[in-house]
Backbone bond lengths (Angstrom), bond angles and torsions (degrees), N, CA, C in turn:
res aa  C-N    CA-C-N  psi(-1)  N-CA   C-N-CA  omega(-1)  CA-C   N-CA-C  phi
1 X - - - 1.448 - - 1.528 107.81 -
2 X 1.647 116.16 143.29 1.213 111.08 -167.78 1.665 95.07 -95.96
3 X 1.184 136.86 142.10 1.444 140.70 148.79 1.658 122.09 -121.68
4 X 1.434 93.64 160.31 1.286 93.04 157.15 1.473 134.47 -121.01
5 X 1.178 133.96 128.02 1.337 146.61 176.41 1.295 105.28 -35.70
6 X 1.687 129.84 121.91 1.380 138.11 135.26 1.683 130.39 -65.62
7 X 1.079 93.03 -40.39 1.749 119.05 174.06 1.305 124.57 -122.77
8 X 1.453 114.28 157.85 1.213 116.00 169.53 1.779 126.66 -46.01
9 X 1.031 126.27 116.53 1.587 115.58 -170.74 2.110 102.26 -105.53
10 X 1.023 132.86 111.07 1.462 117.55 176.89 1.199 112.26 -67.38
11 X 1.520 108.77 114.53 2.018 109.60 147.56 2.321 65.26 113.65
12 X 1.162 126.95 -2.06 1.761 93.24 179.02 1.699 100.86 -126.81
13 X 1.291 94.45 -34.08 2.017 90.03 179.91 1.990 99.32 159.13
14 X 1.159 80.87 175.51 1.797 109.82 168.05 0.807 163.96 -61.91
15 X 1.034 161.59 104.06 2.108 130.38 -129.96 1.567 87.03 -59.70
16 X 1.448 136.10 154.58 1.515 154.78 125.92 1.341 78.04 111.34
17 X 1.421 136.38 50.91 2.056 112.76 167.66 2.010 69.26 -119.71
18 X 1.500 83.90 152.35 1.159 107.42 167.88 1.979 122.00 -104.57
19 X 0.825 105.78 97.82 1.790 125.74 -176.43 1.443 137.69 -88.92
20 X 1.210 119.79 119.41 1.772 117.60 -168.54 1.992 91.37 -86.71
21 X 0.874 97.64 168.23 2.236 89.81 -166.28 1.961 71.00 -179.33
22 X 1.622 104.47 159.87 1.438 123.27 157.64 1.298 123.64 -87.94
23 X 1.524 107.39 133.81 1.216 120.16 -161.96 1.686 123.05 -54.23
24 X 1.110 115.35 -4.09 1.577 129.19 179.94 1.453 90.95 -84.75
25 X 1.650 132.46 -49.73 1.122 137.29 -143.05 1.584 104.66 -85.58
26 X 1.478 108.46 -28.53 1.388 133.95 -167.90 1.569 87.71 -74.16
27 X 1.600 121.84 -87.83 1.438 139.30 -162.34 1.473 104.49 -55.09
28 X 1.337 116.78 -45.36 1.407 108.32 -157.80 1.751 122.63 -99.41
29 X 1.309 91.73 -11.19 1.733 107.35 175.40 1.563 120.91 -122.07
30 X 1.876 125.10 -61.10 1.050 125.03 -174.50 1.839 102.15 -70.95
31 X 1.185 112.15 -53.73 1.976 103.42 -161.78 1.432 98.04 -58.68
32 X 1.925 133.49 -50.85 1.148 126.41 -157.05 1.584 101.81 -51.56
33 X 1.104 116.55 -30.68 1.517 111.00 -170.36 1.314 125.60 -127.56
34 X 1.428 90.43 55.56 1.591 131.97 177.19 2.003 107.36 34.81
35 X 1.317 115.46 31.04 1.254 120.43 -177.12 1.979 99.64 -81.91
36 X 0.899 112.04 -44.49 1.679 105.03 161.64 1.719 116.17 -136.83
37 X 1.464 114.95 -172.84 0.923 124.42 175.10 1.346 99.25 -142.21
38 X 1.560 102.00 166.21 2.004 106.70 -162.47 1.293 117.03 -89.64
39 X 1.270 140.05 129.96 1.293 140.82 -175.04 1.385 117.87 -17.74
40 X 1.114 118.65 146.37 2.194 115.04 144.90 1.083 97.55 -176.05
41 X 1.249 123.88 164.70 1.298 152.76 -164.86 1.480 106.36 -66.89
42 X 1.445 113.08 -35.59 1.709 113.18 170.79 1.362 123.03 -103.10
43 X 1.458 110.19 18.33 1.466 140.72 162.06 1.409 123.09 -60.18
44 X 1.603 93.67 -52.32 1.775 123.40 -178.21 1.824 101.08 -43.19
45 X 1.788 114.11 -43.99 1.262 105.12 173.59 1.499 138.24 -77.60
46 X 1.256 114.28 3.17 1.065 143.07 156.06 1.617 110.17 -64.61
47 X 1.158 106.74 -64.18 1.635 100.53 -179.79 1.170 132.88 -45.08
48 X 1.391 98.64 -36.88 2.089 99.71 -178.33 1.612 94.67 -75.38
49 X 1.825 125.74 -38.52 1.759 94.02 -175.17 1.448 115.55 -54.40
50 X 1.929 105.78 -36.47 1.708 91.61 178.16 1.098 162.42 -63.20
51 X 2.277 95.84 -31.28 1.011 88.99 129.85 1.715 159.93 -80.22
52 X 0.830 115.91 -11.75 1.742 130.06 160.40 1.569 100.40 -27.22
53 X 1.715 115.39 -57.68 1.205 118.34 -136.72 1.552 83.71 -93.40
54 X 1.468 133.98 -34.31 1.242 129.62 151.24 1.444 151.13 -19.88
55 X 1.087 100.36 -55.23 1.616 134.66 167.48 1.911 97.09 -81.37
56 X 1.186 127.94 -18.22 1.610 103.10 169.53 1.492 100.25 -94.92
57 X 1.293 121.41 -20.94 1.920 108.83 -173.44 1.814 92.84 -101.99
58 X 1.175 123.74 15.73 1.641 100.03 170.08 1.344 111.58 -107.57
59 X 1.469 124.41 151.38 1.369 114.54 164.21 1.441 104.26 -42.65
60 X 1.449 95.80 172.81 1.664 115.23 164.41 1.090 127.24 -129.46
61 X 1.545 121.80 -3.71 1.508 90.93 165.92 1.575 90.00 -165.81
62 X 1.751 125.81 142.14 1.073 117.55 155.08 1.450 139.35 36.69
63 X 1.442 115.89 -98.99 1.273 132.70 165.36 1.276 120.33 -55.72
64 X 1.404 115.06 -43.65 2.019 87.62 164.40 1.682 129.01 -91.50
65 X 1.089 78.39 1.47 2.095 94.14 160.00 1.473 98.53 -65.70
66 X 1.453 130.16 -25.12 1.190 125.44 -150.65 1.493 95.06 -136.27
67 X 1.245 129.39 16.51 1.184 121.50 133.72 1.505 148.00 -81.66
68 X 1.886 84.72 -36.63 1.233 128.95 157.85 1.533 103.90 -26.08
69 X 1.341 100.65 -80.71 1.193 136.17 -149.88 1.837 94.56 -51.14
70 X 1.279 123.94 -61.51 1.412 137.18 177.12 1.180 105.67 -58.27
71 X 1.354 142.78 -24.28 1.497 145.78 160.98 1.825 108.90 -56.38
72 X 1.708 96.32 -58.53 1.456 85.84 176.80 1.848 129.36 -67.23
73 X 1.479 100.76 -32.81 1.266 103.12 172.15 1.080 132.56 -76.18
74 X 1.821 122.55 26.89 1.125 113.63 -155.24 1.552 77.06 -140.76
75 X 1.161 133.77 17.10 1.590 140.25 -152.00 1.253 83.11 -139.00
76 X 1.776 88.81 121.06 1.520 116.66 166.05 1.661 109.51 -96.93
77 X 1.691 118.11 102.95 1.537 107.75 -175.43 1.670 94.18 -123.97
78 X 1.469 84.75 157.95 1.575 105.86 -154.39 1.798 88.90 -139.86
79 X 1.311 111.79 122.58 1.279 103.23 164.68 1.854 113.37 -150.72
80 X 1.774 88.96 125.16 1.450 114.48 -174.66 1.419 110.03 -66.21
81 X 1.498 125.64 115.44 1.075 135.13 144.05 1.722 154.53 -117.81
82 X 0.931 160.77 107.18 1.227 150.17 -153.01 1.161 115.26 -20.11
83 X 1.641 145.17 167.76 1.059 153.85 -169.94 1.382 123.00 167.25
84 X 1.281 113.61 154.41 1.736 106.90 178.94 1.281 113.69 -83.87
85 X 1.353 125.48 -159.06 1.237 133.33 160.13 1.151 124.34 -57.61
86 X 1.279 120.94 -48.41 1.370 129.48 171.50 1.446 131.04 -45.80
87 X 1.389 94.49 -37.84 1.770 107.07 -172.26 1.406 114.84 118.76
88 X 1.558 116.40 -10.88 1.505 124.17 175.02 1.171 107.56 -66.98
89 X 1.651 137.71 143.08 0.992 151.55 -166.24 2.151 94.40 -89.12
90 X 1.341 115.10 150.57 1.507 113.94 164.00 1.542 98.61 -83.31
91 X 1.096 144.79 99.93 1.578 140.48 179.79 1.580 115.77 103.91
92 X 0.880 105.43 -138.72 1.906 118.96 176.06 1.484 109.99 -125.69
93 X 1.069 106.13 -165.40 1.710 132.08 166.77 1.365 95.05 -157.97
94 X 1.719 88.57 123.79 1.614 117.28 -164.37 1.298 104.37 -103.66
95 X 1.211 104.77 -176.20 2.315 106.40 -172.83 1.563 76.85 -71.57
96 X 1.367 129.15 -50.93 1.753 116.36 -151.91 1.272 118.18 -40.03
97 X 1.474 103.48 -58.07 1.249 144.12 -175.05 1.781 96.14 -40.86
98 X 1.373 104.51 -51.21 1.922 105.32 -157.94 1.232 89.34 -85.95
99 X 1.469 138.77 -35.14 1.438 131.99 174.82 1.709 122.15 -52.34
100 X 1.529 98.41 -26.01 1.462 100.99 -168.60 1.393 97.43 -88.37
101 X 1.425 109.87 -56.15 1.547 111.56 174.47 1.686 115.26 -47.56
102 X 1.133 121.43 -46.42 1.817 109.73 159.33 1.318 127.26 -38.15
103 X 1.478 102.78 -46.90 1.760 101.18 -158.59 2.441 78.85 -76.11
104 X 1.245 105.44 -49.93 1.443 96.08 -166.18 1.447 105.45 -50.53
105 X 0.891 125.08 -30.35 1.691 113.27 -167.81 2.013 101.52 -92.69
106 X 1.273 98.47 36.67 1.824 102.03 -173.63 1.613 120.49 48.80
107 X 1.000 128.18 43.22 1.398 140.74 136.92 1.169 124.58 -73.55
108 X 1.532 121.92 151.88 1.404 124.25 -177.74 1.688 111.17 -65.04
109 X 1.295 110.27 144.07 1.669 90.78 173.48 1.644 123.10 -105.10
110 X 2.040 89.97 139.99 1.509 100.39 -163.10 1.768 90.02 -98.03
111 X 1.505 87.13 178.10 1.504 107.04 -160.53 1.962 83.94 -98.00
112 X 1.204 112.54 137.23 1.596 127.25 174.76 1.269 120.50 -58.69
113 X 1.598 115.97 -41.58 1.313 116.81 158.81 1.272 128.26 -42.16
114 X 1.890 120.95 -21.40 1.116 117.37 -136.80 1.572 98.69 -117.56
115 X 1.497 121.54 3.25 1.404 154.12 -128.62 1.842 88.44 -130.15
116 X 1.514 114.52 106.41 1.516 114.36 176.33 1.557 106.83 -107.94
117 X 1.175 110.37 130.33 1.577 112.09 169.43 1.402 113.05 -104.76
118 X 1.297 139.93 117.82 1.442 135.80 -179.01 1.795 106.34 -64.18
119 X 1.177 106.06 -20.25 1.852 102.92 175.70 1.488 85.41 -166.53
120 X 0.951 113.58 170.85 2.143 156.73 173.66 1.673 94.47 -57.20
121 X 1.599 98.96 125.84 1.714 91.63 177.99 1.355 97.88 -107.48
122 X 1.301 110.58 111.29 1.402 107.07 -178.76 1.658 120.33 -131.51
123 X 1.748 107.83 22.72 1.384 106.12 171.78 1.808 96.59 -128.99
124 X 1.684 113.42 165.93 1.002 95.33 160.66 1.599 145.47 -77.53
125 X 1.448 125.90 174.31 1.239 116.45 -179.53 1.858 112.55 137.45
126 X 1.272 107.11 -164.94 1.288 127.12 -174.21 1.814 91.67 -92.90
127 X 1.296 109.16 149.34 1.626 133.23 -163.55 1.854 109.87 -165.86
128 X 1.309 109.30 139.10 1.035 118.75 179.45 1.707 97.49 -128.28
129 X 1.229 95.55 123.14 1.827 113.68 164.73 1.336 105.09 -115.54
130 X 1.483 120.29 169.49 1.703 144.67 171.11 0.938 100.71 -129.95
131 X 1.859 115.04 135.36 1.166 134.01 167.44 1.454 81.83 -114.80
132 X 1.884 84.53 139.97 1.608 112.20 173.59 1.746 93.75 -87.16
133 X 1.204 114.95 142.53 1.624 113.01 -176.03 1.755 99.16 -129.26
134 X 1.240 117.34 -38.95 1.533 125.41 166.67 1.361 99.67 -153.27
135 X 1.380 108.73 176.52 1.511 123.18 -166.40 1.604 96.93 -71.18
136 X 0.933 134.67 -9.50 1.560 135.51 178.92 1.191 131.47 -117.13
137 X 1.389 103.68 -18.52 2.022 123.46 173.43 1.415 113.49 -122.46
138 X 1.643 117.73 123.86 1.353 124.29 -163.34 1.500 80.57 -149.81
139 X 1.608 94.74 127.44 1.395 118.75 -169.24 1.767 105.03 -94.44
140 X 1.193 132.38 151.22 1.609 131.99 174.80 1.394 108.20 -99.50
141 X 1.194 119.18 92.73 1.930 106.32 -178.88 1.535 110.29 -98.53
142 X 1.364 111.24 118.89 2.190 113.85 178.82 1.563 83.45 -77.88
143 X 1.378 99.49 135.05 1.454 124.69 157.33 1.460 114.05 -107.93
144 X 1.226 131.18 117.81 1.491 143.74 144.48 1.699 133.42 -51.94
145 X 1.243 104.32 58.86 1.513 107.34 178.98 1.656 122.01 -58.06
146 X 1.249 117.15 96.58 1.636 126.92 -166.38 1.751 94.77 -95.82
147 X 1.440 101.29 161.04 1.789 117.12 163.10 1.092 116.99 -74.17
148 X 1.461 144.23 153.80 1.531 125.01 -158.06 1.687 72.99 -119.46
């Protein structure tokens, strides 16, 4: 099935790339959650607003991916959440969550999509995430998960 991308998808493409994917993968995972919509011929005009709107929220070039990048790593974020006795978190800590806690602790603010977790942070402690910043610069941010 042909679609097109609304959002960033990892490992398939970009908001506005146009993509052949299997039709289970199309209906039953990317459209429900508005990550694309399905090809057509009066679709195609859709693509140039997305990308447009693409090209204003992405970096642009290299070097401020890599300024970026030294902004975030230089940011000490700490974010208070509930927990039991144990140290188990009640829920997770989501990309939102680490995006908000960045921009609060004076970091530049990244886009949540852009925020990779290798698994669910759901105890307390020290944590390392990657922000994708361009296809070539991926920033290391330590997160401080405290007891609220």
């Amino acid at each position: 099935m042909k679609i097109i991308l609304t959002h960033e998808v990892s490992g398939l493409g970009a908001a506005g790339d146009i993509v052949e994917v299997k039709d289970g993968y199309a209906r039953n995972y990317l459209i429900p959650r508005k990550l694309a919509i399905r090809w057509t011929k009066g679709g195609e005009k859709d693509v140039e607003q997305i990308r447009r709107a693409r090209k204003i929220r992405e970096i642009q070039t290299i070097e401020q991916a890599n300024q970026i990048k030294a902004q975030l790593e230089g940011v000490k974020v700490r974010l208070s959440v509930r927990s039991g006795a144990s140290g188990r978190l009640f829920g997770s800590v989501t990309p939102a969550d680490i995006a908000s806690a960045i921009k609060e602790a004076g970091g530049p603010e990244v886009d949540k999509r852009r925020i990779e977790l290798a698994a669910p942070i759901k105890t307390l402690g020290a944590h390392e995430t990657s922000v994708r910043l361009h296809p070539e610069v991926s920033a290391k941010v330590n997160i401080e998960v405290v007891a609220a």
